[in-house]
C-alpha positions in Angstrom: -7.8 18.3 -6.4 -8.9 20.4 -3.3 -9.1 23.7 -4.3 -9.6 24.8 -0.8 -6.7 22.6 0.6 -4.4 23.6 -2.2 -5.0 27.5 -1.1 -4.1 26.9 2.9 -1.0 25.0 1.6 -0.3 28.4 -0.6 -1.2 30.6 2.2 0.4 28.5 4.6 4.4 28.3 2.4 3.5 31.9 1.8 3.2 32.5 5.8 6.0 30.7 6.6 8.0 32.9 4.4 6.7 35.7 6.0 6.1 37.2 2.0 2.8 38.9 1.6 0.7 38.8 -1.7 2.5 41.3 -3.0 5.8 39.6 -2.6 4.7 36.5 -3.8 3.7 38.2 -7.1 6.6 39.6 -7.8 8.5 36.7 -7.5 5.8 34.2 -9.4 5.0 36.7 -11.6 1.3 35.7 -10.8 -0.9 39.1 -10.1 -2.1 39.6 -6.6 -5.6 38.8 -7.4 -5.1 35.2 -9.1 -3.0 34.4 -5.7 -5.6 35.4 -3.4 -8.6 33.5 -5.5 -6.4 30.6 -5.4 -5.6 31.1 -1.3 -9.3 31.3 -1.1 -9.9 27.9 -3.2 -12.0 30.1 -5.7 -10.6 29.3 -8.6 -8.7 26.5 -10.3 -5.4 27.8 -11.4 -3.4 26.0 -14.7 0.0 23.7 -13.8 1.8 26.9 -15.5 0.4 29.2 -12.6 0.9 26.3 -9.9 4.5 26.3 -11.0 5.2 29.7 -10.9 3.7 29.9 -7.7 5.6 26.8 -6.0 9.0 29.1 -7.8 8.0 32.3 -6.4 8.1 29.9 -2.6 11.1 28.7 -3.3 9.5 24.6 -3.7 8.6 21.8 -5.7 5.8 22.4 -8.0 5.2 18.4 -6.1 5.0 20.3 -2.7 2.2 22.2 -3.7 -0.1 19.3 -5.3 0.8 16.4 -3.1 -1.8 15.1 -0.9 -1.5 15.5 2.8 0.0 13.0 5.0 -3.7 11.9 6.7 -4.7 10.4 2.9 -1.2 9.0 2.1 -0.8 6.9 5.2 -3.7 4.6 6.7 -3.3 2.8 10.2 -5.5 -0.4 10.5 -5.7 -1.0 14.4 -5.7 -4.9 15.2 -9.6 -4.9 16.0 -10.3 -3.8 12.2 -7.9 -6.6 10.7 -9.9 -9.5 8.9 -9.7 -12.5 10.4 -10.7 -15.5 8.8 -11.1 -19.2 10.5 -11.1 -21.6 7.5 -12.6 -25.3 7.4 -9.5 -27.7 8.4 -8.7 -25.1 11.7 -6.0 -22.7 10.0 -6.8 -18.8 10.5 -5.8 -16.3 8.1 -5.5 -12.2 9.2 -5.0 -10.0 6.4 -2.9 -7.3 8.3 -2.5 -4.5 5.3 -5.6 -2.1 4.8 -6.9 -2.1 1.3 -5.4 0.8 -0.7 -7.1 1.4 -3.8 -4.5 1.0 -7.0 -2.3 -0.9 -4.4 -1.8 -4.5 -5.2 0.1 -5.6 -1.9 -1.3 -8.1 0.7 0.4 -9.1 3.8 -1.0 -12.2 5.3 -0.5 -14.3 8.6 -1.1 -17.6 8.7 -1.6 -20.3 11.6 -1.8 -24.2 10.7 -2.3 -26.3 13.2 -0.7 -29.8 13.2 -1.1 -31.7 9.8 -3.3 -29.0 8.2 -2.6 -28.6 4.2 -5.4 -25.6 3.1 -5.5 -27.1 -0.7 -3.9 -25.3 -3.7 -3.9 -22.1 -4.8 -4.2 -21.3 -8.8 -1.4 -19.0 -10.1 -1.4 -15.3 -10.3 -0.7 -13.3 -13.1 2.7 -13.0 -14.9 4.3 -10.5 -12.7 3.2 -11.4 -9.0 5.3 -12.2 -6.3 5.1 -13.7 -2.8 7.1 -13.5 -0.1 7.0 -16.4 2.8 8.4 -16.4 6.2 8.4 -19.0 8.6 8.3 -18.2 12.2 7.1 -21.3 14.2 7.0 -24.9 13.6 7.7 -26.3 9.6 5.8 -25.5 6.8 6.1 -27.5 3.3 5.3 -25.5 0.1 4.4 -26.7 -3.4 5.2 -24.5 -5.9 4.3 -25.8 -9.2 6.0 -29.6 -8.9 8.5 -28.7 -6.8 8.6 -29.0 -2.8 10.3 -27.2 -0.1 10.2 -27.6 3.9 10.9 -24.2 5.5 11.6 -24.5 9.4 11.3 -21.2 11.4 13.4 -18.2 10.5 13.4 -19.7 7.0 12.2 -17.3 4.0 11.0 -18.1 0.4 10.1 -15.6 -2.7 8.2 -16.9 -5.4 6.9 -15.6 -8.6 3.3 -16.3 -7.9 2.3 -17.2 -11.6 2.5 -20.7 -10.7 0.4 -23.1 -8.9 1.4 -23.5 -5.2 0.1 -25.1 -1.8 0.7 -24.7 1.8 0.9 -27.4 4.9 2.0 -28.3 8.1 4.6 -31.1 8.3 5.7 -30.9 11.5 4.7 -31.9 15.4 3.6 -27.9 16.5 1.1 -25.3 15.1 3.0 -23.3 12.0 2.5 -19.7 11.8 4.1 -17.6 8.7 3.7 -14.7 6.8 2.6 -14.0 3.2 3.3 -10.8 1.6 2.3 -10.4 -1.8 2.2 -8.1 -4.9 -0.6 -9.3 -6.9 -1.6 -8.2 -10.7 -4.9 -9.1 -10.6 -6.9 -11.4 -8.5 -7.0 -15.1 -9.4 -9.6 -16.5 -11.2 -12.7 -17.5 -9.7 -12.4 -20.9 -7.4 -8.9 -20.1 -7.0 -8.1 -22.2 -4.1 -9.6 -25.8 -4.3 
């Protein structure tokens, strides 16, 4: 944690309040000079001080530790997306930025006409995919069974199973992917 950040979001609630140190005190029941190291970032106060503190404001004890906005959201422009052009002419562009801990991909896909990428080894128990279709037809394996999606058409599948992609019909197919993964596939995953 911060310990400078966590003081200005102290200082700040305090400010807002209009409550001085003094104030704040009496209604944490935290002395003056444990608030003002803490507003200062100089010292690292317990979750039992924390939460007295966030009830003397009048908040969450979650309002006071939560990180700011500018590390919980992350914009990945269109120039920073990867872009992949794969043997066979289909392109790939991963359009989610990698969030550590976060096991979500969302992928768009272009095949052009009578492209099939190969097959794709199962994920673990307990991933899922998510397909949308939004030009041209697309035929999906999943494990021994196949389905033709045309475009508007959707599929979910529990990705613990072997499946394939291709274009089946006379235009370019482009579709979405978005996945929760549990782990990453095995090495030599797609063949």
């Amino acid at each position: 944690m911060d310990l400078v950040k966590l003081g200005q979001r102290v200082q700040g609630l305090r400010a807002e309040r209009a409550m001085t140190l003094q104030e704040l005190a009496d209604a944490s029941g935290v002395s003056v000079s444990m608030l003002s190291s803490v507003e200062r970032g100089a010292k690292a106060p317990t979750v039992v001080v924390l939460d007295r503190v966030a009830h003397g404001l009048g908040v969450q004890l979650a309002t006071l530790v939560a990180e700011s906005d500018d590390q919980r959201v992350v914009v990945r422009r269109a120039a920073e997306q990867d872009v992949a052009d794969e043997p066979g002419g289909w392109r790939r562009t991963i359009l989610t930025p990698v969030v550590p801990g976060v096991n979500f991909e969302w992928v768009s896909v272009t095949l052009p006409v009578g492209c099939e990428p190969g097959t794709y080894s199962a994920y673990a128990p307990g991933s899922h995919e998510f397909v949308v279709v939004s030009t041209g037809v697309l035929a999906m394996t999943v494990g021994e069974q196949r389905y033709v999606l045309e475009a508007g058409d959707s599929l979910y599948l529990a990705a613990d199973v072997e499946h394939g992609f291709a274009n089946v019909g006379a235009t370019p197919c482009s579709y979405a992917v978005a996945a929760l993964i549990m782990r990453p596939r095995d090495a030599g995953a797609r063949r």
